[in-house]
C-alpha positions as CSV (number, residue, x, y, z in Angstrom):
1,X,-94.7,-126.4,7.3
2,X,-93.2,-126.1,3.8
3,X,-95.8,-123.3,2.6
4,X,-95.9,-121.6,5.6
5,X,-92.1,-120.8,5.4
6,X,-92.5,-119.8,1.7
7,X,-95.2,-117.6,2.7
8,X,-92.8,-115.9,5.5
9,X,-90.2,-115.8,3.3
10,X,-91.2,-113.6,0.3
11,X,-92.0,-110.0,0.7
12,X,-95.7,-108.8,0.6
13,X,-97.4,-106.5,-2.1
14,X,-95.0,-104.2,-3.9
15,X,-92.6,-104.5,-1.7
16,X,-91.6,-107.5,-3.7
17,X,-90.7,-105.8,-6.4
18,X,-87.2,-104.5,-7.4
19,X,-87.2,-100.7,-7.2
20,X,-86.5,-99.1,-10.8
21,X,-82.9,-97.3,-11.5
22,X,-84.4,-94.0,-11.5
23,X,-86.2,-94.4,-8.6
24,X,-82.9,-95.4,-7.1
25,X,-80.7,-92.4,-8.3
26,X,-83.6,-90.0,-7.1
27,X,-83.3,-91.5,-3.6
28,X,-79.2,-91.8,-3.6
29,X,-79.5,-87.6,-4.9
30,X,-82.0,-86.5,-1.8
31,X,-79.5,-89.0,0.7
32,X,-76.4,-87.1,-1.1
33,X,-78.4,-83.5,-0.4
34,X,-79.3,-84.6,2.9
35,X,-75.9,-85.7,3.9
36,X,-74.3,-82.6,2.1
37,X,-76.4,-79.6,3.4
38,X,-78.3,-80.7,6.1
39,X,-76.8,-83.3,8.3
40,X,-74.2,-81.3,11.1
41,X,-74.6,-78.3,8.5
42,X,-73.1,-75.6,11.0
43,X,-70.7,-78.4,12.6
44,X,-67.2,-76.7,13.2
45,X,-64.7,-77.2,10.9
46,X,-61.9,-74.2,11.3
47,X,-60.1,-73.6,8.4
48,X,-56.6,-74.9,9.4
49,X,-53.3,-72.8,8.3
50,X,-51.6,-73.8,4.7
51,X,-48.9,-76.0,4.3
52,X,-45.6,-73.5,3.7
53,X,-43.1,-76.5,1.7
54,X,-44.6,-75.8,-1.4
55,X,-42.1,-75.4,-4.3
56,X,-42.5,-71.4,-3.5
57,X,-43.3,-71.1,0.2
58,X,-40.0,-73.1,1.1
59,X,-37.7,-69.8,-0.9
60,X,-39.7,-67.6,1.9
61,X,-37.4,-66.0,4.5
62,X,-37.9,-67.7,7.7
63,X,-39.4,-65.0,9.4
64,X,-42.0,-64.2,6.4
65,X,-42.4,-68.2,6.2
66,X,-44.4,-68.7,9.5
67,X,-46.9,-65.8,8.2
68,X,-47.5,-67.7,4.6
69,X,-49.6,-70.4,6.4
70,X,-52.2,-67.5,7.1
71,X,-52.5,-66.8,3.6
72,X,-55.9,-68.3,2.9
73,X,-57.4,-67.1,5.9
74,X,-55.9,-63.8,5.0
75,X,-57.5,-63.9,1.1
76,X,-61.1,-64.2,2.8
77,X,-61.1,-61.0,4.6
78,X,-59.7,-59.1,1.8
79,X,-63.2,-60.7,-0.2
80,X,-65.0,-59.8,2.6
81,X,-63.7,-56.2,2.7
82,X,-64.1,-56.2,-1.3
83,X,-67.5,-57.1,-0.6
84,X,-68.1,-54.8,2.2
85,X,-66.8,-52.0,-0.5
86,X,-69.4,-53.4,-3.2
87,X,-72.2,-53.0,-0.9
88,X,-71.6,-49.4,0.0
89,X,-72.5,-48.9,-3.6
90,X,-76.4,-49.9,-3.0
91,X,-77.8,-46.7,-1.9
92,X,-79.8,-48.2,1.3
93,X,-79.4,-48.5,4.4
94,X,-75.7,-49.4,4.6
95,X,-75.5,-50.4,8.1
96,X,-77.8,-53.1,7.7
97,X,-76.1,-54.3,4.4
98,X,-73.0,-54.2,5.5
99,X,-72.9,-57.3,7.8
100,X,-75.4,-59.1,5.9
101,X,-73.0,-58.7,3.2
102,X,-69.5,-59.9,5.4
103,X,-70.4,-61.7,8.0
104,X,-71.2,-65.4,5.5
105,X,-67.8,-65.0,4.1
106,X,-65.9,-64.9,7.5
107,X,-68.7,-67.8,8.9
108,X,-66.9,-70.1,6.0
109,X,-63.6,-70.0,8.0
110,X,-65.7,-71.8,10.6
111,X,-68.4,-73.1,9.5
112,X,-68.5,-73.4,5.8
113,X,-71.9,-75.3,4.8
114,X,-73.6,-73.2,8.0
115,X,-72.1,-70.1,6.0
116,X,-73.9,-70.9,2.4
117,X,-76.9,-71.2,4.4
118,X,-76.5,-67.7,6.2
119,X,-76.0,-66.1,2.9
120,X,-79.1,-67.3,1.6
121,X,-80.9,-66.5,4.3
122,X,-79.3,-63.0,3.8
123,X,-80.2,-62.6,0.5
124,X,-83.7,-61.9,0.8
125,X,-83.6,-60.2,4.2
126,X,-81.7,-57.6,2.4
127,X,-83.7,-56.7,-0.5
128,X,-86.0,-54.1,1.7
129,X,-83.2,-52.4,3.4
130,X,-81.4,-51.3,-0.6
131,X,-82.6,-49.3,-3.3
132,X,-86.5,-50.3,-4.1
133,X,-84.8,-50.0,-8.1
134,X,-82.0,-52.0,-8.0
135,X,-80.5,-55.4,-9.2
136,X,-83.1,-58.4,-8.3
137,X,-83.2,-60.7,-6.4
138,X,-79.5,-60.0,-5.7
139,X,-78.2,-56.6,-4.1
140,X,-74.6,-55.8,-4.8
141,X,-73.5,-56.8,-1.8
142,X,-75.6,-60.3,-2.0
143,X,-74.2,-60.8,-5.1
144,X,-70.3,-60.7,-4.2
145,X,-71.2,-62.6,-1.0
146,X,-73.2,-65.4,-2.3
147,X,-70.5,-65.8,-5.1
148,X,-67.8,-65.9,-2.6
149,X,-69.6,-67.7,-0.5
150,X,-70.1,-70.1,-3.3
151,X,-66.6,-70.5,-3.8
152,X,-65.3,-71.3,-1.0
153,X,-67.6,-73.6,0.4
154,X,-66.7,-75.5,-2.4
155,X,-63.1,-75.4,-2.2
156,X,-63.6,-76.1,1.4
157,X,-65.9,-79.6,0.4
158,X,-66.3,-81.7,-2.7
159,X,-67.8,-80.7,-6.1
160,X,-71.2,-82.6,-5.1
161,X,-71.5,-80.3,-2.5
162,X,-70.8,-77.2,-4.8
163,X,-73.2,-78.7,-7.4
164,X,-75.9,-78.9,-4.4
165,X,-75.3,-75.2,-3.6
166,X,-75.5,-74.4,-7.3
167,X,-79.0,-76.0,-7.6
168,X,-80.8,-74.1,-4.3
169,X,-79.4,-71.0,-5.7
170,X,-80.7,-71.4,-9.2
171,X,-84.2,-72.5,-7.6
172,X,-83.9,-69.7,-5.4
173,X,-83.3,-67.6,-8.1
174,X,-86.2,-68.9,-10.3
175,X,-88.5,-68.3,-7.7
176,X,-87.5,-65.0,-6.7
177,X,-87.8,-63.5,-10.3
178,X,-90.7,-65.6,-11.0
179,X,-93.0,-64.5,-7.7
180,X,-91.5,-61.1,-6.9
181,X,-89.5,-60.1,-9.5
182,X,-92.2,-58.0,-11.9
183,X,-91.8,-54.1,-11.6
184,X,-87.9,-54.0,-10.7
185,X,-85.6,-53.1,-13.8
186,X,-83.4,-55.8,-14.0
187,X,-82.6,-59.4,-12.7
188,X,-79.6,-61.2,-12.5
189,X,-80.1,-64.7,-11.1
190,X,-79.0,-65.4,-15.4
191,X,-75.3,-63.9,-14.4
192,X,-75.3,-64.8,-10.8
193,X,-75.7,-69.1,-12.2
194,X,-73.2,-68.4,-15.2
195,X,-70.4,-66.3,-13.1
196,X,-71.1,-69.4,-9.9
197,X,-70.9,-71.8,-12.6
198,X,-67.6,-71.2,-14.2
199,X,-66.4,-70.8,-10.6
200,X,-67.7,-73.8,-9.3
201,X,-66.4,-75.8,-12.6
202,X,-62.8,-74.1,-12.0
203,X,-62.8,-75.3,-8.4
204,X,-64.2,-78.8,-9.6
205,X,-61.3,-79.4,-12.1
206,X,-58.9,-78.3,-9.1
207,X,-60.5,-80.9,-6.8
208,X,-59.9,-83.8,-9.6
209,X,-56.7,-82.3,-10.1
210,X,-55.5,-82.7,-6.6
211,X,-56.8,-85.8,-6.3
212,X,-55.2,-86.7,-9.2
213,X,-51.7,-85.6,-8.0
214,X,-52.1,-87.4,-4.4
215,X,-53.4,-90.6,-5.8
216,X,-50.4,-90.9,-8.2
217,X,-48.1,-89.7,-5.4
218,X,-49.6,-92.3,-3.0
219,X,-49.2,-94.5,-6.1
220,X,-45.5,-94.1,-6.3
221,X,-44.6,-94.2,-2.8
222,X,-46.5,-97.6,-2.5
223,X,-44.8,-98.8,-5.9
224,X,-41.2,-97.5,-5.0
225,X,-41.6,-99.6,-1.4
226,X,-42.9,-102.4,-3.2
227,X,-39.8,-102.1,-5.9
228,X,-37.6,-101.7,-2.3
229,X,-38.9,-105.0,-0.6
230,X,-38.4,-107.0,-4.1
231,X,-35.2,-105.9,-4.8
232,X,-34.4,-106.4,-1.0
233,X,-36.1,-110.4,-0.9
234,X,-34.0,-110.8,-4.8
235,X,-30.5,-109.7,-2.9
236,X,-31.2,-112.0,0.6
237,X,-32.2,-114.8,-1.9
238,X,-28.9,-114.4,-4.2
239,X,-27.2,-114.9,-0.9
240,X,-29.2,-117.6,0.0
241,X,-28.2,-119.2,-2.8
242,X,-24.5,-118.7,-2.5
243,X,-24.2,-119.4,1.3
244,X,-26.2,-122.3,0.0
245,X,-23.4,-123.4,-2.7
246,X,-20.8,-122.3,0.4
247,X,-22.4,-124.6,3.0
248,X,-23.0,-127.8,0.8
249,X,-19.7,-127.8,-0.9
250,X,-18.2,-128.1,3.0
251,X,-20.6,-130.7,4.4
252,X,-20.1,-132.5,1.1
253,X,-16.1,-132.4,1.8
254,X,-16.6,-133.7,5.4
255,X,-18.4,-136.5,4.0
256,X,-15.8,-137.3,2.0
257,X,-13.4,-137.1,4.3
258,X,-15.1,-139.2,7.1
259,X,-15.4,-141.9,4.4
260,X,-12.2,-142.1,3.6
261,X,-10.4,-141.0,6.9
262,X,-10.5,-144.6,8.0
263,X,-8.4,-146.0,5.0
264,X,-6.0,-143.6,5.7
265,X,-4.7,-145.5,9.6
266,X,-3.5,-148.8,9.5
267,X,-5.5,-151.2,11.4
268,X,-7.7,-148.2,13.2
269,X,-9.6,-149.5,16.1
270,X,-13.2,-149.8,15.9
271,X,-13.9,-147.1,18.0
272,X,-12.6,-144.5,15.3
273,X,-14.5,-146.5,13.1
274,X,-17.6,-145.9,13.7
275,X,-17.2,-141.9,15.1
276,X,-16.2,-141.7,11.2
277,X,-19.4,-143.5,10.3
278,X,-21.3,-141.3,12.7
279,X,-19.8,-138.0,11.5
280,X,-20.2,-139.1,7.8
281,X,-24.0,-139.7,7.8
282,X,-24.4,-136.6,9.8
283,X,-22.5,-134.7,7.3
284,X,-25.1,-136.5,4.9
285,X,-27.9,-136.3,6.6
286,X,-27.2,-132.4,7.5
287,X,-26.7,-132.0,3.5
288,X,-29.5,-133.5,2.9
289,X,-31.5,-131.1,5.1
290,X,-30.0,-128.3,3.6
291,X,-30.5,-128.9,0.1
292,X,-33.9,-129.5,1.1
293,X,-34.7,-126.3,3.0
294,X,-32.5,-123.4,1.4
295,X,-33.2,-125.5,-2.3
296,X,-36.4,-124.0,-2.7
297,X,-34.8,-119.9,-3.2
298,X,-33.1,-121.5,-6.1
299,X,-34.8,-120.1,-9.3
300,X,-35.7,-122.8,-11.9
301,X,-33.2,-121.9,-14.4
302,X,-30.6,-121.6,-11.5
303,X,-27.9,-123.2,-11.9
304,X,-25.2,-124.2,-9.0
305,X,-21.7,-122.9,-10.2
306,X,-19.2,-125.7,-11.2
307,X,-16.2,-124.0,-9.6
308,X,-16.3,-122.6,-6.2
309,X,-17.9,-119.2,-4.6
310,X,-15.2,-116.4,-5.2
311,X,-13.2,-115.0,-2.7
312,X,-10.8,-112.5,-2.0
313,X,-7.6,-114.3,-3.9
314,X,-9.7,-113.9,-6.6
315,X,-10.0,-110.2,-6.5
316,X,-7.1,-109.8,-9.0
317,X,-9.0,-111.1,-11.4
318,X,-11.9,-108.7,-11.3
319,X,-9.7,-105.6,-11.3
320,X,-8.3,-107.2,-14.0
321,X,-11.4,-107.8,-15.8
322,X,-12.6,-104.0,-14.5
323,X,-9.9,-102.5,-15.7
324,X,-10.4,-103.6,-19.1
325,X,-13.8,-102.6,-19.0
326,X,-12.0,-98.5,-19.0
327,X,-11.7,-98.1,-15.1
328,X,-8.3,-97.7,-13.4
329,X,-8.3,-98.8,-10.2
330,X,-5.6,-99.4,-7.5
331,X,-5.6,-102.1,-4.4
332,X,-3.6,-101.1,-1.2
333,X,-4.0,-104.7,1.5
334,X,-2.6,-103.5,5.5
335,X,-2.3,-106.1,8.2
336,X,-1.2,-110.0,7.9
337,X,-3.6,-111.7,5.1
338,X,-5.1,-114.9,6.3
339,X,-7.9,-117.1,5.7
340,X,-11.2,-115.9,6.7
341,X,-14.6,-118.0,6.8
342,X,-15.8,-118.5,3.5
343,X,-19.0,-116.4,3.9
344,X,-16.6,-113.1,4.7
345,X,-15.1,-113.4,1.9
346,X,-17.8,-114.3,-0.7
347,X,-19.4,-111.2,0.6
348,X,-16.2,-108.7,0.9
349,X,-16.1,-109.9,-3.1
350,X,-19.1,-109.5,-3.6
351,X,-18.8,-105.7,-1.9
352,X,-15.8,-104.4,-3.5
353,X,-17.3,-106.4,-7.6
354,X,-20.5,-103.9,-6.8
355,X,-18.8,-101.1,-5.3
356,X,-16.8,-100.8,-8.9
357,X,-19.7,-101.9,-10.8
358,X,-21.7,-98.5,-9.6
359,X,-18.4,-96.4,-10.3
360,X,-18.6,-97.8,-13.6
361,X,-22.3,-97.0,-14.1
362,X,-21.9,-93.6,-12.5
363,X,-18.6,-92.1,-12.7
364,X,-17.1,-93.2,-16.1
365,X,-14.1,-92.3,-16.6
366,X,-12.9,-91.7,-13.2
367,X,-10.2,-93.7,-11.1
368,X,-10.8,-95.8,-8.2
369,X,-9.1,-97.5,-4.9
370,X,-9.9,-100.8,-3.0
371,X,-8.0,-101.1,-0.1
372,X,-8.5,-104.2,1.7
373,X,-7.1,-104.4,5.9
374,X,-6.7,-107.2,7.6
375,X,-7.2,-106.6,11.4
376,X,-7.7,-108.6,14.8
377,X,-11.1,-108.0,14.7
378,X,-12.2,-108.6,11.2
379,X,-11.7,-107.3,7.6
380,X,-12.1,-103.5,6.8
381,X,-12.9,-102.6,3.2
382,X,-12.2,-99.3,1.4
383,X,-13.5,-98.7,-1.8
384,X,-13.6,-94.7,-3.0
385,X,-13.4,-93.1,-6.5
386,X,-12.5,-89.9,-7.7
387,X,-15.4,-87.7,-9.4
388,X,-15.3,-88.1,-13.4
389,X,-12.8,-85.9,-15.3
390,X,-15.6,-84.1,-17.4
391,X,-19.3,-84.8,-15.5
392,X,-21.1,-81.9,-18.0
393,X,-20.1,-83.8,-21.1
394,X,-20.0,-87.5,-20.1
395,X,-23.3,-89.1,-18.9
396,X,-23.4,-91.5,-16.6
397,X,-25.1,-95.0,-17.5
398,X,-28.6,-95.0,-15.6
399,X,-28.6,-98.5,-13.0
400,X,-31.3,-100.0,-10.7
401,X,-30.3,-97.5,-7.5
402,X,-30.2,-100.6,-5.6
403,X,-26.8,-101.5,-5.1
404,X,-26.2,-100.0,-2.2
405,X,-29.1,-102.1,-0.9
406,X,-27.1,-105.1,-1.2
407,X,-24.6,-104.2,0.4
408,X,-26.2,-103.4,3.1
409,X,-27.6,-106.6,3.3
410,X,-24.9,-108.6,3.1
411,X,-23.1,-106.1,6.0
412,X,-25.9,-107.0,8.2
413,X,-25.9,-110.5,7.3
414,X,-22.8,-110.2,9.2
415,X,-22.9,-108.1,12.0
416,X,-20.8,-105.3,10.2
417,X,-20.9,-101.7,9.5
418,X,-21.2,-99.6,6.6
419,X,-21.1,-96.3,5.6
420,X,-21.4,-95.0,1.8
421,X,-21.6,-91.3,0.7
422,X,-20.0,-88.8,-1.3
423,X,-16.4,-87.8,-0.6
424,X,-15.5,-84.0,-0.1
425,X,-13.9,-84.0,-3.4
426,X,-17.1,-84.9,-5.4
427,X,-16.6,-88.8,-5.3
428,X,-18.2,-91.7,-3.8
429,X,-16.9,-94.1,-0.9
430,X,-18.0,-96.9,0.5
431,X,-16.3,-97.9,3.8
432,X,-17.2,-101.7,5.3
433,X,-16.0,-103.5,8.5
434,X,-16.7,-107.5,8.5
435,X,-16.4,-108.5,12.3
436,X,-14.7,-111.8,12.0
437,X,-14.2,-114.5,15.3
438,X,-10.9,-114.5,16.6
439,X,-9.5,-118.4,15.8
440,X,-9.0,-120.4,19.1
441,X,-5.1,-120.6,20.3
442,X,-3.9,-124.1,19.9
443,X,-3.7,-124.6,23.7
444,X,-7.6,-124.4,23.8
445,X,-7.9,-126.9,21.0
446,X,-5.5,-129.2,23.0
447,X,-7.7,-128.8,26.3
């Protein structure tokens, strides 16, 4: 059984034998020609119009604008009528040159590979009907036609393709002068393969060029996105981290307060007792939770702050601090300040610290406002500076772009709105509403 399945198993005769590397680029070459020239080689493919937002196109009037996308379609029947033009020169039968001559050039708007294939079939049904003394094995007209033809087949495919098309013409070419080329005065397969040549190696380095161009655009539109989500994951996990610090420090002052609540009565009953035990190790046990699910955003060399999250009594300090730093800034507070949850004001901080922080980067010099209003609803924030006294000769400090992008986040965290923009003036604002929960009345509390 054993030798029977080896037998079975390894590949008769030569077949067992590894084919050699030229063997294998000869047969990838006749697959590439194959695939290139022959398989669906008068398939339709209509030249489609040209994109008019080019650098040049978009400064088109309107009107003139919806005719630009026509332009290449329009440059291959001026070659064809150049061509047409070139033929007349032969001094045969005209009629019969003539649409050997155009008709491949306007087939490429259709079908291009089909049209490289009509032109050399057109080549040498031509020769009889021009002068018996002429250019050999290309006519005039053949000539310009099979170069344009050449062209822009190749613009219209891929530089294997046009080196495909180069080859059959320079065998064709060969063959021609070699078989039927004694007697006639001159040949010019020689300046037909160096003029298609040169062509064919201009449109090659276009091709690698454009390539070029869209792979490094696709390259920066997938590395600005990536550079968006990062930035975006770094700014949700800075707040994870400080609603984090926010949340622990107040389970951890429950705690403390459910443990020593119960020293604080005389003689409580046991009843209260014990709802403070119970609210104590749920406050521990909830802390405990915490710290062990939002602990892991916490970079290794993160630190948790030794005095509590910032808030909005604290904003006197950072103007203070901002306007040492060159910026003069004012702060206007509407409405009846009170308390708000923690998390509103760690982020209305953190708003108006970045909001300055960008005038700083990108307006130096100019003055700024924070005004700050206290309404039912929530907290509305104001932050807008004036454009910078001399923008030609001061230049601004380049930043990440993303601060705006924090904001945001932190907006949404909350249910909020926000706009940011320029001003009319030449300035920048950025305008931010915190919904915050109305408090419960005292008579709900009692009920």
């Amino acid at each position: 059984m054993t030798e029977t399945t080896q037998i079975h198993t390894t590949p008769p005769g030569d077949g067992a034998k590894s084919r050699s590397p030229e063997f294998r680029l000869a047969a990838d070459a006749l697959r590439g020609l194959r695939q290139d020239l022959f398989h669906d080689a008068f398939a339709y493919r209509l030249l489609p119009r040209m994109r008019v937002d080019g650098p040049l196109t978009r400064r088109l009037p309107p009107r003139l604008g919806e005719y630009a996308g026509w332009m290449p379609h329009a440059m291959i029947c001026a070659a064809a009528l150049l061509t047409l033009a070139i033929s007349a020169v032969d001094q045969g039968a005209w009629l019969v040159l003539a649409p050997l001559a155009v008709l491949p050039i306007l087939l490429t708007m259709a079908r291009p590979v089909g049209a490289f294939w009509l032109s050399m079939a057109a080549t040498p049904l031509a020769l009889p009907f021009g002068d018996q003394w002429g250019e050999w094995p290309w006519l005039p007209g053949s000539f310009a036609c099979h170069l344009t033809v050449l062209t822009v087949v190749a613009v219209r495919t891929r530089p294997r393709t046009a080196a495909w098309m180069w080859a059959l013409t320079a065998a064709y070419g060969t063959f021609a002068e070699a078989l039927f080329g004694s007697g006639h005065y001159s040949t010019n397969t020689g300046p037909m393969l160096v003029v298609s040549a040169l062509a064919l190696l201009s449109v090659a380095v276009w091709h690698t060029r454009r390539e070029a161009k869209q792979e490094v655009t696709a390259q920066q539109t997938v590395t600005a996105h990536e550079r968006s989500r990062r930035t975006l994951l770094e700014e949700r996990t800075t707040i994870a981290r400080e609603l984090h610090d926010v949340v622990a420090h107040h389970m951890s002052v429950v705690a403390i307060q459910a443990e020593a609540a119960p020293y604080r009565v005389e003689n409580p009953p046991p009843e209260l007792e014990r709802a403070f035990v119970t609210i104590r190790e749920n406050a521990v046990a909830a802390l405990t939770e915490l710290r062990r699910v939002l602990g892991v955003v916490r970079a290794e060399d993160y630190e948790a702050p030794d005095a509590p999250q910032p808030t909005l009594a604290d904003l006197d300090g950072l103007l203070a601090n901002v306007r040492d730093a060159g910026l003069g800034v004012d702060k206007t507070v509407t409405g009846a300040v009170r308390e708000l949850p923690q998390g509103v004001e760690l982020s209305a901080y953190r708003i108006v610290q970045e909001a300055l922080s960008n005038t700083l980067r990108h307006a130096p010099g100019a003055s700024a406002r924070v005004e700050i209003g206290y309404v039912l609803g929530g907290l509305g924030l104001r932050i807008v500076n004036d454009p910078p006294p001399a923008p030609a000769l001061v230049k601004p400090s380049p930043g990440a772009g993303h601060g705006i992008t924090g904001m945001r986040e932190r907006v949404s965290m909350l249910n909020g709105e926000m706009t940011a923009g320029a001003t009319d003036e030449g300035g920048y604002e950025v305008a931010v509403f915190l919904p915050v929960p109305a408090a419960p009345a005292s008579g709900e509390d009692d009920a």
